[in-house]
N, C-alpha and C positions, 0 to 999 in steps of 0.2 A: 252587333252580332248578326250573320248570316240567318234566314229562317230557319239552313237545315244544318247549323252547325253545330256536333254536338256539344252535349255538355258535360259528356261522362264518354271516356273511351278507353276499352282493356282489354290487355292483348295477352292472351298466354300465361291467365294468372293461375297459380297453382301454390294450396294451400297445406300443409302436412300437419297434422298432430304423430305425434310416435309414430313414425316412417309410415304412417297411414290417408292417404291424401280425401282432404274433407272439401277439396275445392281443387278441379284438377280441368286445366289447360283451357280458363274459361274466356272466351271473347264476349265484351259485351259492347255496343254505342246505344247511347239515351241520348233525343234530338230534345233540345228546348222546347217548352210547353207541353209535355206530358204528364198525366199520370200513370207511374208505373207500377204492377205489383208484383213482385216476387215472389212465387210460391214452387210448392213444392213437399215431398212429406219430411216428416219430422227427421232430424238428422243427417240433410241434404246437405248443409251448407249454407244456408241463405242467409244467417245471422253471420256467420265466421265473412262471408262474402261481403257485407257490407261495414263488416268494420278493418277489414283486408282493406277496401277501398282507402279507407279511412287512415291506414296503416296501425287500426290500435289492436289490430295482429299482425305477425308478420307473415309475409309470403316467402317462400323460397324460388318462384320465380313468378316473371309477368312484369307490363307497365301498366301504369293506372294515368290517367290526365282529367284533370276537370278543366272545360272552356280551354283548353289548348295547353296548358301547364299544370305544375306539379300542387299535390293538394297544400306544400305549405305555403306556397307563395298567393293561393285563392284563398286560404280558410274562412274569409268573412265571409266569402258568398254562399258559404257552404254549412247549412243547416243539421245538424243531425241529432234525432229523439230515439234515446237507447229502449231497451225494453226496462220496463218500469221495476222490475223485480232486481234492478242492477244499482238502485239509489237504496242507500240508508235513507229512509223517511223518519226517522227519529233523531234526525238532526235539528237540533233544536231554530229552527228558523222561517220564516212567515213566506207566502204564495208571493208574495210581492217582492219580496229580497232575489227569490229563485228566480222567478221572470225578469228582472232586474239583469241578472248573469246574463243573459241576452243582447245587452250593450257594452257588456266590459270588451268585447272586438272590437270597438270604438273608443276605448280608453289608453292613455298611457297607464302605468302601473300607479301614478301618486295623483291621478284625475279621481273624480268625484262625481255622479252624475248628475248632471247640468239641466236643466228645463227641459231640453228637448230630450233626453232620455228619459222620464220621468214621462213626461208625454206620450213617447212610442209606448212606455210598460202598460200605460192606462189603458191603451186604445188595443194592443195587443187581450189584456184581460177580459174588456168588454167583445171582443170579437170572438173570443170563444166561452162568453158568457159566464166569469165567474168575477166581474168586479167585487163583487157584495165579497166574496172571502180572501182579500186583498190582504187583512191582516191576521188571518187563520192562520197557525200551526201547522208545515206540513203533516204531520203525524197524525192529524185530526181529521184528512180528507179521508171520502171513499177513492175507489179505484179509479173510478171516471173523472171524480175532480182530480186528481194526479194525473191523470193523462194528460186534462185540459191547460194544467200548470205547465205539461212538458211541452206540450203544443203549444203555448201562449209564451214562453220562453226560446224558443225558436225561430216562432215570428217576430217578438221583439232584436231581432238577430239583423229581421228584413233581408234576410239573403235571398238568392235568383235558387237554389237547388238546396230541398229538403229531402232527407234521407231518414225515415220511422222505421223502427223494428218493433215489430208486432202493435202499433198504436191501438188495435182491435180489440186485443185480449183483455179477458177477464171486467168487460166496463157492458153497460147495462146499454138495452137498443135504444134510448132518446140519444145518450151521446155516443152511441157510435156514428146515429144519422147524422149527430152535430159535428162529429170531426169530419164526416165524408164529406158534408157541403162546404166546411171553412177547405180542404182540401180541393176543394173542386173547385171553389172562389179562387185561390192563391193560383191554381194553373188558368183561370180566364184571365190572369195578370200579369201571363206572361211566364209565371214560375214554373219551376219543375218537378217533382213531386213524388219521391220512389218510394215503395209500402214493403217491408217481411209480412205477407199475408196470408193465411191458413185458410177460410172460411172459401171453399169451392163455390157455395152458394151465390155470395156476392160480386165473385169479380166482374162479370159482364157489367153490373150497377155499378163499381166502383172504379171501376180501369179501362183506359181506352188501349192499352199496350199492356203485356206480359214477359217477365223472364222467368222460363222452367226450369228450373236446375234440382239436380238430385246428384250432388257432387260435382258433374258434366252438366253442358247447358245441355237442356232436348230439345229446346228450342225459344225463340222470342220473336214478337212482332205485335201487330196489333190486335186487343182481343177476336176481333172477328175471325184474323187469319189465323190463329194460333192456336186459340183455347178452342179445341177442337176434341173429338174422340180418342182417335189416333194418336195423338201428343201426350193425350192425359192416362193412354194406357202405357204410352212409352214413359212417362215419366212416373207413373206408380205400379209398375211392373206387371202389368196385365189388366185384360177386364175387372171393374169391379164394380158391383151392385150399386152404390150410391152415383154412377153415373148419369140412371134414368131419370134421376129428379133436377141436373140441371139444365134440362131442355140447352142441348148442345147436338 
């Protein structure tokens, strides 16, 4: 792969609920080894947009590509961690099963997993620190240990581009630090890394690139060029008070 080849490219995509467009004529490209955050206010689009990519909603127009083709013919290289509020967690079944799912893109349907899946799950767990509840009850985790489950299930995936919706929300500030560094490790490896993210606070910490969207893109590029005054009044409809505190 070229340095500056993307890894994600859309043209023209446009989203409708009840003839009401919640994602409308959006272009994006995302170059390998980024990380990217998505923001924007509440009921922009930024969730429907990432699973449009995804096709687990439909578009009524637009093309989507990842690495040069179509999302079925990539799906292994393509990671994606829904928002956490979208899992039955009272599915009766262990951290380790879940992460587990992470390999079956590597399986035929009547395979088994084999040594080396079993391997990647371990090494996966320990990387975003929750080997010790391996055989925990999903239902039993806090919110941040669910996150770390969705996270360490994605990397057991080892795909080149991961795609989180909100991995932020509702988890306490040690693992938020912990998911932003395993994030920031997986893009020094090459990977690629898109974020649904709310928290205006941290993007400059967390993101070297942005997409603004608020139904329509206002704008993307990299934090410094982007996340700016002017972008962030066009994108949440004017001045607004809590500007001042993100030294922008």
């Amino acid at each position: 792969m070229k340095k500056n080849e993307n890894v994600v490219e859309v043209r023209d995509l446009t989203v409708v609920y009840d003839r009401v467009p919640v994602v409308w004529n959006v272009d994006i490209e995302i170059t390998k080894g980024h990380l990217v955050g998505i923001i924007g206010p509440n009921g922009a689009g930024k969730t429907t947009l990432l699973k449009a990519l995804l096709g687990l909603t439909e578009s009524v127009s637009g093309e989507v590509s990842f690495f040069g083709d179509s999302y079925g013919n990539v799906r292994k290289r393509v990671a994606y961690v829904p928002q956490r509020d979208s899992v039955d967690w009272d599915f009766p079944t262990t951290v380790y099963d879940v992460v587990m799912m992470g390999r079956y893109t590597e399986m035929r349907f009547w395979q088994r997993p084999g040594d080396e899946d079993h391997n990647v799950v371990k090494r996966a767990l320990k990387n975003v620190g929750i080997e010790d509840l391996a055989e925990r009850r999903i239902s039993e985790l806090s919110g941040g240990q669910k996150q770390r489950v969705f996270l360490a299930r994605a990397m057991a995936q080892q795909a080149e581009l991961y795609l989180l919706d909100e991995p932020y929300a509702g988890i306490d500030v040690a693992t938020e630090k912990t998911i932003s560094d395993i994030l920031k490790d997986l893009v020094s490896k090459g990977k690629t890394v898109v974020v649904v993210h709310h928290d205006l606070s941290t993007v400059k910490e967390y993101f070297d690139s942005v997409i603004m969207l608020n139904v329509r893109k206002v704008a993307s590029g990299s934090v410094e060029e982007v996340f700016v005054r002017g972008n962030l009044e066009k994108l949440y409809g004017g001045s607004l008070p809590f500007m001042d505190n993100l030294k922008i």
